[in-house]
C-alpha positions in Angstrom: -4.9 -0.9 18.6 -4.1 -1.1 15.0 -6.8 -3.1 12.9 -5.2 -5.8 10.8 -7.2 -7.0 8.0 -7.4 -7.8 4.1 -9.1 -8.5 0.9 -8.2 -10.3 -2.0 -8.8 -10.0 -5.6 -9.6 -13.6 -7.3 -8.2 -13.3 -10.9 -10.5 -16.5 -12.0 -14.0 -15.0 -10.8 -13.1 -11.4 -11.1 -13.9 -10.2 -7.5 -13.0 -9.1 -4.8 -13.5 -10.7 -1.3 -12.9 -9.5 2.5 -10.6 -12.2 3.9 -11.6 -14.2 6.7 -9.1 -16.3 7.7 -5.7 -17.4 5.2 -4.0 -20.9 5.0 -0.2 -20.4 3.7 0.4 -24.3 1.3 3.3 -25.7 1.1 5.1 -29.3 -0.5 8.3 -30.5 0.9 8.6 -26.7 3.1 8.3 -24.3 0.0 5.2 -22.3 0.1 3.1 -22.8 -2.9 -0.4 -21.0 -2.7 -2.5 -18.6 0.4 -5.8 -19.9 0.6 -8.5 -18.9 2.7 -12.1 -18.5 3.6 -13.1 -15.0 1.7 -16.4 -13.0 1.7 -17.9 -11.3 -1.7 -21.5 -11.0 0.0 -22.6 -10.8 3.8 -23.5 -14.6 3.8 -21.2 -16.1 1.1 -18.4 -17.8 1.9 -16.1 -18.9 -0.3 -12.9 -21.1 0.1 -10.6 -19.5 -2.8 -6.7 -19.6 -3.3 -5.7 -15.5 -3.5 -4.2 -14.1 -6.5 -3.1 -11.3 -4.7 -3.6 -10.2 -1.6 -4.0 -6.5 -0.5 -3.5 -5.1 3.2 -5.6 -2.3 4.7 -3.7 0.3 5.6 -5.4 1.6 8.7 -6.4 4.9 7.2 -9.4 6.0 5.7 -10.6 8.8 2.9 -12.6 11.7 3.3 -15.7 9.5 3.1 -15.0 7.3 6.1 -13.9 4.5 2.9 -11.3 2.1 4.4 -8.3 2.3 2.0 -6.2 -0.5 1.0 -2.9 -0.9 -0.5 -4.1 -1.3 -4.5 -6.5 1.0 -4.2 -6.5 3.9 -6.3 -7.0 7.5 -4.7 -7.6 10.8 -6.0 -6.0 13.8 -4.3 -7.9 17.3 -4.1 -5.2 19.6 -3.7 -7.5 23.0 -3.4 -11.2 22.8 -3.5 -13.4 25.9 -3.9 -16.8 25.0 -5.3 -17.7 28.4 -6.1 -14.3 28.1 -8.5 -14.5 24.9 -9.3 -11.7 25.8 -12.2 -9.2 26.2 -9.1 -9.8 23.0 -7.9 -7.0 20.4 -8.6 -6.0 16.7 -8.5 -4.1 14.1 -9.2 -4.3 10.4 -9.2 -2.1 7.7 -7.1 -2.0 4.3 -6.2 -1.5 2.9 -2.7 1.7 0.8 -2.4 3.4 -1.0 0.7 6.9 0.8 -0.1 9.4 -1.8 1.9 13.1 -2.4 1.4 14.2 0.4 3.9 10.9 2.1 4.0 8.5 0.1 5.7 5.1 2.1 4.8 2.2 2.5 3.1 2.7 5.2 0.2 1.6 7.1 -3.0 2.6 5.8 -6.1 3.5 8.2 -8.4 5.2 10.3 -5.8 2.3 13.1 -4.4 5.4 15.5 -2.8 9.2 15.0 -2.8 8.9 13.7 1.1 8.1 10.6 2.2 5.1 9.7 3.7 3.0 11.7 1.6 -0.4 9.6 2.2 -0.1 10.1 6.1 0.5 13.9 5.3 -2.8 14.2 3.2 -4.7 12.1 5.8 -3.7 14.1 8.3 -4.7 17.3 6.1 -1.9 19.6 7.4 -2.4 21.1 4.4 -6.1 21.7 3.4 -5.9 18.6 0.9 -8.2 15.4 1.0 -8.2 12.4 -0.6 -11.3 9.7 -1.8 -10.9 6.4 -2.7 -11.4 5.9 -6.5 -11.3 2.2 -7.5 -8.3 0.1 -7.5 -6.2 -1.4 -9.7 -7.8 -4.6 -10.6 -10.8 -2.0 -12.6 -9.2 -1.6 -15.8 -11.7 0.8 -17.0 -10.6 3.4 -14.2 -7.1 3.1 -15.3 -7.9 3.9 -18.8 -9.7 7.0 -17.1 -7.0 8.3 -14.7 -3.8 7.1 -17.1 -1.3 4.2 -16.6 -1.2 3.6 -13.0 0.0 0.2 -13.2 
């Protein structure tokens, strides 16, 4: 069974919290605002309207790290550590692709297919990623270049 779940990044506090359960607010039928009870710390709950809301994607990294869309990844595309010149990589952000392609994704483009995050996770071909940071750290994106 697929695990459903998200976090949140709150623009106001700068943090990001595990989302326990969402509220969708709405005047006269137009939805307004999600709001939910979120958790930054094991005990702290917080009742916070989400700024933007990120979905988990179902896979994990090399580490065992849960990776979400927003997240920024970094894909080893050899790795030799006794030629650690040979090794190489590239940065990507995780995306929810929609409109005719309903998947998670790799944003820039890691190979001309689709799919390519399922490929590396899958590692078919040797490669592996880890989960970076994501894209609400703006001093990892001066690091790996514009990712926004």
């Amino acid at each position: 069974m697929r695990i459903i779940k998200f976090r949140a990044w709150h623009s106001p506090t700068g943090k990001m919290y595990e989302v326990g359960r969402m509220f969708f607010g709405n005047i006269n039928g137009a939805s307004t605002h999600l709001r939910g009870y979120a958790y930054s710390e094991p005990n702290e709950t917080t009742f916070i309207t989400f700024n933007h809301l990120m979905q988990f994607t179902g896979l994990l990294d090399k580490n065992g790290e849960e990776i979400y869309e927003g997240d920024i990844v970094r894909v080893w595309r050899f790795r030799d550590d006794d030629e650690p010149a040979l090794n190489e990589f590239s940065d990507h952000r995780v995306e929810w692709c929609g409109n005719g392609y309903p998947a998670f994704d790799l944003k820039p483009n890691y190979t001309e297919e689709s799919n390519g995050l399922s490929h590396i996770v899958a590692g078919a071909d040797g490669e592996w990623m880890e989960v970076i940071g994501n894209i609400f750290e703006p001093e990892l994106l001066q690091k790996t270049g514009d990712l926004k």
